[in-house]
N, CA and C atoms as a LAMMPS dump frame, in Angstrom:
ITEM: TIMESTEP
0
ITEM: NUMBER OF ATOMS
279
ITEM: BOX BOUNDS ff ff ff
-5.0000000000000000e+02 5.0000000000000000e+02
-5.0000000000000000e+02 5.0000000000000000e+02
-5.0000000000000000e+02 5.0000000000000000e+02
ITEM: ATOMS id mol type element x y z
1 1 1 N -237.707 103.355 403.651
2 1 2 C -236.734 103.433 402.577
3 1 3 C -236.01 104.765 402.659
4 2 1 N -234.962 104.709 402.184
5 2 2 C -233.947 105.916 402.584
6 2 3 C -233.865 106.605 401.31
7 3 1 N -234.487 107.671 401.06
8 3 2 C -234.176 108.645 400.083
9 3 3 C -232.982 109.677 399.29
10 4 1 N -232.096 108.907 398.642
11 4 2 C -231.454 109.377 398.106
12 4 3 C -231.137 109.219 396.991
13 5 1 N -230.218 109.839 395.923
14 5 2 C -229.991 110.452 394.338
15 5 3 C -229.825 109.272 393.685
16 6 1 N -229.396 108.104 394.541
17 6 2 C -229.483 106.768 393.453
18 6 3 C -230.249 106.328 393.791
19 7 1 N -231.861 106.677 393.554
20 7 2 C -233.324 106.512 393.391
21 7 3 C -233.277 106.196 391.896
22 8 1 N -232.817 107.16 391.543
23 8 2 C -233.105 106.99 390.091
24 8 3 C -232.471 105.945 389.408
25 9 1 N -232.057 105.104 390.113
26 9 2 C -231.961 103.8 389.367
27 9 3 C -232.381 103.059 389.7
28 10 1 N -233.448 102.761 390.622
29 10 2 C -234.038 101.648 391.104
30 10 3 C -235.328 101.137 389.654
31 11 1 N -235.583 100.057 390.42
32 11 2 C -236.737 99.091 389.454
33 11 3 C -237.941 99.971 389.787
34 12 1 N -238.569 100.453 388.436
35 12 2 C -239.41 101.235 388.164
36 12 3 C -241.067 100.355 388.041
37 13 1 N -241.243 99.574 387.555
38 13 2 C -241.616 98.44 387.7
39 13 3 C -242.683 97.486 388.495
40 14 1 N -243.798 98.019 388.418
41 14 2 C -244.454 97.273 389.795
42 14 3 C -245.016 98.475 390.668
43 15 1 N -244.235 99.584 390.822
44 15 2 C -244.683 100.714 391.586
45 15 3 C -246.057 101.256 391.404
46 16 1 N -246.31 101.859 392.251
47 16 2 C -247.473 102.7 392.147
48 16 3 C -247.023 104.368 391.249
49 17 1 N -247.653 104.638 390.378
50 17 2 C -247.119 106.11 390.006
51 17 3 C -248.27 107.377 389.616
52 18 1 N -248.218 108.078 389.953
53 18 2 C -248.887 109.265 389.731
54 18 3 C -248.775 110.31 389.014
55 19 1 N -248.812 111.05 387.812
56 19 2 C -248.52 112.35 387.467
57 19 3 C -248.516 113.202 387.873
58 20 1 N -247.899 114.47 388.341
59 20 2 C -248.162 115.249 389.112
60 20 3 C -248.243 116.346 388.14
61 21 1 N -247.112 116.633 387.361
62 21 2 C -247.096 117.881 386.413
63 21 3 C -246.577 116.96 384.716
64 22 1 N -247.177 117.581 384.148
65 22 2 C -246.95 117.521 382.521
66 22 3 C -247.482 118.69 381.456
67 23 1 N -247.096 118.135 380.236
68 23 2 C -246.715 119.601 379.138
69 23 3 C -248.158 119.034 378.36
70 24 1 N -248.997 117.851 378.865
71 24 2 C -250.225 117.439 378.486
72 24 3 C -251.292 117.975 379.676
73 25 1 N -252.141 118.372 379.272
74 25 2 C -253.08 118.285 380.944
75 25 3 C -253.902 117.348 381.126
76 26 1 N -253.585 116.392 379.893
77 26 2 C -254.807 115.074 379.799
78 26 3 C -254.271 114.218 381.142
79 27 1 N -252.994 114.422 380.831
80 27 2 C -251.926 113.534 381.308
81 27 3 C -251.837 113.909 383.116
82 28 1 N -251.95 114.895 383.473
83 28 2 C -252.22 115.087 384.754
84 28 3 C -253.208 114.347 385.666
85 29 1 N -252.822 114.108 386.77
86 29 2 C -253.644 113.377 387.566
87 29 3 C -254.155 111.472 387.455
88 30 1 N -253.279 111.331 386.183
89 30 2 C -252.972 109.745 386.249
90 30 3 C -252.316 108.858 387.036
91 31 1 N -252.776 107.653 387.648
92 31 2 C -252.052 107.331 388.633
93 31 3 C -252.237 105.75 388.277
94 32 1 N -251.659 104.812 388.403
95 32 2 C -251.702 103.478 388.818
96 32 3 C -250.448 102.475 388.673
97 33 1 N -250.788 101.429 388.358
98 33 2 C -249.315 100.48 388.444
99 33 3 C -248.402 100.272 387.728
100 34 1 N -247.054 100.781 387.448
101 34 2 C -246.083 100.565 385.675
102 34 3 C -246.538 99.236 385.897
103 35 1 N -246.436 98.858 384.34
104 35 2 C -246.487 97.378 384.393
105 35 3 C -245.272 97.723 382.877
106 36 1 N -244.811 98.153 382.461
107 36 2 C -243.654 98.448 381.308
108 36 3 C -243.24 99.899 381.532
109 37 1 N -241.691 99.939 380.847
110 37 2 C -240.904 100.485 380.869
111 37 3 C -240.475 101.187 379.064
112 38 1 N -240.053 102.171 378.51
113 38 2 C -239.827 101.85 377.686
114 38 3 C -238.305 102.847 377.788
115 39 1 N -237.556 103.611 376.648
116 39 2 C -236.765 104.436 376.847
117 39 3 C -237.252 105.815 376.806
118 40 1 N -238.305 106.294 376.299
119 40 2 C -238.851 107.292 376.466
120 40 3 C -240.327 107.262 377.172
121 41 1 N -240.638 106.136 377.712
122 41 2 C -242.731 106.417 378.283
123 41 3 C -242.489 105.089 379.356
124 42 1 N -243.304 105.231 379.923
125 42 2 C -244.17 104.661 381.67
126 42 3 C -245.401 104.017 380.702
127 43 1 N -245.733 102.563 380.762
128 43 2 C -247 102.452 380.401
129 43 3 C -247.701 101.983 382.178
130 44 1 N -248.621 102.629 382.343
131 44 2 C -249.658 102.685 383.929
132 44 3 C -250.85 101.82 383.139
133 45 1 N -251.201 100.722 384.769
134 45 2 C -252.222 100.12 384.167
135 45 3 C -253.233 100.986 384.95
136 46 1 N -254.205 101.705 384.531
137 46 2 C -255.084 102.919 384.773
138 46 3 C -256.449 103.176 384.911
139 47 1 N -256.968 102.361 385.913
140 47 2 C -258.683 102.046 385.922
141 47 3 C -259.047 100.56 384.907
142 48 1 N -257.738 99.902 384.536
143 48 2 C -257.997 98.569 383.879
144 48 3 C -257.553 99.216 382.38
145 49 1 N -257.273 100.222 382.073
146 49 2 C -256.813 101.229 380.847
147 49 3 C -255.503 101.411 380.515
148 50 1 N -254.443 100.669 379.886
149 50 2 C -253.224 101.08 379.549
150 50 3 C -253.068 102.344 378.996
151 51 1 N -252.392 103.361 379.868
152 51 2 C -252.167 104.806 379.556
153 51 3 C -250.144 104.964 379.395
154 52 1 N -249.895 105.37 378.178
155 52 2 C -248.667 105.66 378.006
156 52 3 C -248.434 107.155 378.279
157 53 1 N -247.162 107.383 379.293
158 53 2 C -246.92 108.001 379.75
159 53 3 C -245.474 108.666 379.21
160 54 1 N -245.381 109.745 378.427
161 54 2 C -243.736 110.397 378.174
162 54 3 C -243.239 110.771 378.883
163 55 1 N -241.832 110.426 379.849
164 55 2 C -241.194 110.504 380.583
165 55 3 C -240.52 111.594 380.836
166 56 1 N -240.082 112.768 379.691
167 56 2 C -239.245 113.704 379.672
168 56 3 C -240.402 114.957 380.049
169 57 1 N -241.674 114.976 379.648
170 57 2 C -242.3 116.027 380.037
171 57 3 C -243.132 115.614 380.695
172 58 1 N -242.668 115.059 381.729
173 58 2 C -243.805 114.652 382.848
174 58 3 C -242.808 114.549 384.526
175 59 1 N -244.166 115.08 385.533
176 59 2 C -243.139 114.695 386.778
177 59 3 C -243.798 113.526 387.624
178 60 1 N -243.246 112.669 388.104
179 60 2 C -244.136 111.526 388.738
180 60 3 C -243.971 111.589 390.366
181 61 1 N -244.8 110.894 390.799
182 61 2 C -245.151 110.43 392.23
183 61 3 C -244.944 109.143 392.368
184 62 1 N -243.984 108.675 393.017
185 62 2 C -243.534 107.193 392.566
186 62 3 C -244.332 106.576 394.175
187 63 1 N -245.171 105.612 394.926
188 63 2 C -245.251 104.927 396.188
189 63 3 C -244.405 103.804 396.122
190 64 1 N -243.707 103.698 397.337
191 64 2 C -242.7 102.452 397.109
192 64 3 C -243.316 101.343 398.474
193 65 1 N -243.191 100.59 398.429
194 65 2 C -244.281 99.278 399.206
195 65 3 C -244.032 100.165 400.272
196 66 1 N -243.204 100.219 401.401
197 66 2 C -243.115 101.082 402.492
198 66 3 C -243.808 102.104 402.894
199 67 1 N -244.243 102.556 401.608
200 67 2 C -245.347 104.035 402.022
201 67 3 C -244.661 104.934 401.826
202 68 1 N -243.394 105.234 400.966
203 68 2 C -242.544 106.183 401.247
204 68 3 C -243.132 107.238 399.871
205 69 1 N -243.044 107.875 399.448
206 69 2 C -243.95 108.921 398.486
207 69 3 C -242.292 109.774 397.742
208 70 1 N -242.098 109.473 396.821
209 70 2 C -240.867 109.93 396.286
210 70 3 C -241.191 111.106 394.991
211 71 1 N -241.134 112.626 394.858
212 71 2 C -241.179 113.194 393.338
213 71 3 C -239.673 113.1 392.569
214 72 1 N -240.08 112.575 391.092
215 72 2 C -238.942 112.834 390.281
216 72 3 C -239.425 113.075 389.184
217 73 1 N -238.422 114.092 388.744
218 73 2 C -238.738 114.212 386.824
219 73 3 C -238.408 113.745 386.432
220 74 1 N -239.128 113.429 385.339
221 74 2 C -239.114 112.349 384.209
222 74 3 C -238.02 112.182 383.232
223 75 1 N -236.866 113.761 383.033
224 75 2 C -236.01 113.599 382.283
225 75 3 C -234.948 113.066 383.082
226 76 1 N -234.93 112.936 384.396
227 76 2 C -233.971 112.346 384.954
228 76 3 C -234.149 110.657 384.351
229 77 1 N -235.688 110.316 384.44
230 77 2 C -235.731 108.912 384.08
231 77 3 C -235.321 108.506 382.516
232 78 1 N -235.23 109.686 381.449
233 78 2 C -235.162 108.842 380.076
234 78 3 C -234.194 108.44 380.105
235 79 1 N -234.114 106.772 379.292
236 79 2 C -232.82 106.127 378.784
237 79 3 C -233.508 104.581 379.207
238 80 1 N -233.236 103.772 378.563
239 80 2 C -233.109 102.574 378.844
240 80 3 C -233.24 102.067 380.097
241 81 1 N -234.089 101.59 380.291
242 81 2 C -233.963 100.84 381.994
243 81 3 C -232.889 100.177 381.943
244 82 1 N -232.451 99.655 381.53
245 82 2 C -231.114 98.354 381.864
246 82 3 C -229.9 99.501 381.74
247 83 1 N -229.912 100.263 380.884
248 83 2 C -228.823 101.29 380.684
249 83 3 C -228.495 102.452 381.805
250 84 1 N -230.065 102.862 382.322
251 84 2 C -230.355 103.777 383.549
252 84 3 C -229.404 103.383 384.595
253 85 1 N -229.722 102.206 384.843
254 85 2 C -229.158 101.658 386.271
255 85 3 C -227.627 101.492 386.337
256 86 1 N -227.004 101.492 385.187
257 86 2 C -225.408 101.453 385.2
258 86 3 C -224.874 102.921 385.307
259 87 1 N -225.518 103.974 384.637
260 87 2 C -225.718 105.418 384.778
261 87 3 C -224.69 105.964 385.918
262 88 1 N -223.799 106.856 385.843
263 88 2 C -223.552 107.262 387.128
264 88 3 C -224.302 108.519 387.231
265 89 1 N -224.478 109.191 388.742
266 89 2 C -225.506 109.962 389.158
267 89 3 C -224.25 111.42 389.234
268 90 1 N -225.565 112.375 388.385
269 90 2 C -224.421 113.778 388.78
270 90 3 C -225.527 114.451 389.661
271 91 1 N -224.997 115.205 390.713
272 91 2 C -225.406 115.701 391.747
273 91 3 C -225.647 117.002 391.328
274 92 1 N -226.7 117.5 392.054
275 92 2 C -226.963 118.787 391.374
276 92 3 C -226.887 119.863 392.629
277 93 1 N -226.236 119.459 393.33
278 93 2 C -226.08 120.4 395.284
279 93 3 C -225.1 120.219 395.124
């Protein structure tokens, strides 16, 4: 998969995800499958444990089937999934 800035609109969904950094430390080191979306949280299904995840103070580890290992912050992700994806992307380079 080819890594670039309109990542952030892809289907979130199904992925594998990981926490890497957050403003929780509970919240660190969580990892497993979104199975929901909301406009502000990631719910991960988490050792069989639904763990809600806040999107704006958190950074994730997204695996995409390919094996490809992607980091993004989470405030890039808030907003509406259906709304996200129409989004245009501002470049930050």
């Amino acid at each position: 998969m080819k890594v670039t800035p309109e990542i952030v609109q892809h289907e979130f969904i199904g992925l594998m995800a990981k926490v890497v950094k957050s403003t929780n430390p509970c919240n660190v080191g969580i990892k497993g499958r979104i199975i929901d979306e909301t406009r502000n949280t990631f719910v991960l299904l988490h050792d069989g444990v639904e763990k809600r995840i806040i999107k704006e103070t958190s950074v994730f580890h997204f695996t995409y089937p390919d094996g490809t290992v992607v980091e993004i912050d989470g405030k890039l992700l808030v907003g509406r999934p259906e709304d996200r994806i129409k989004k245009p992307i501002r470049r930050l380079w």
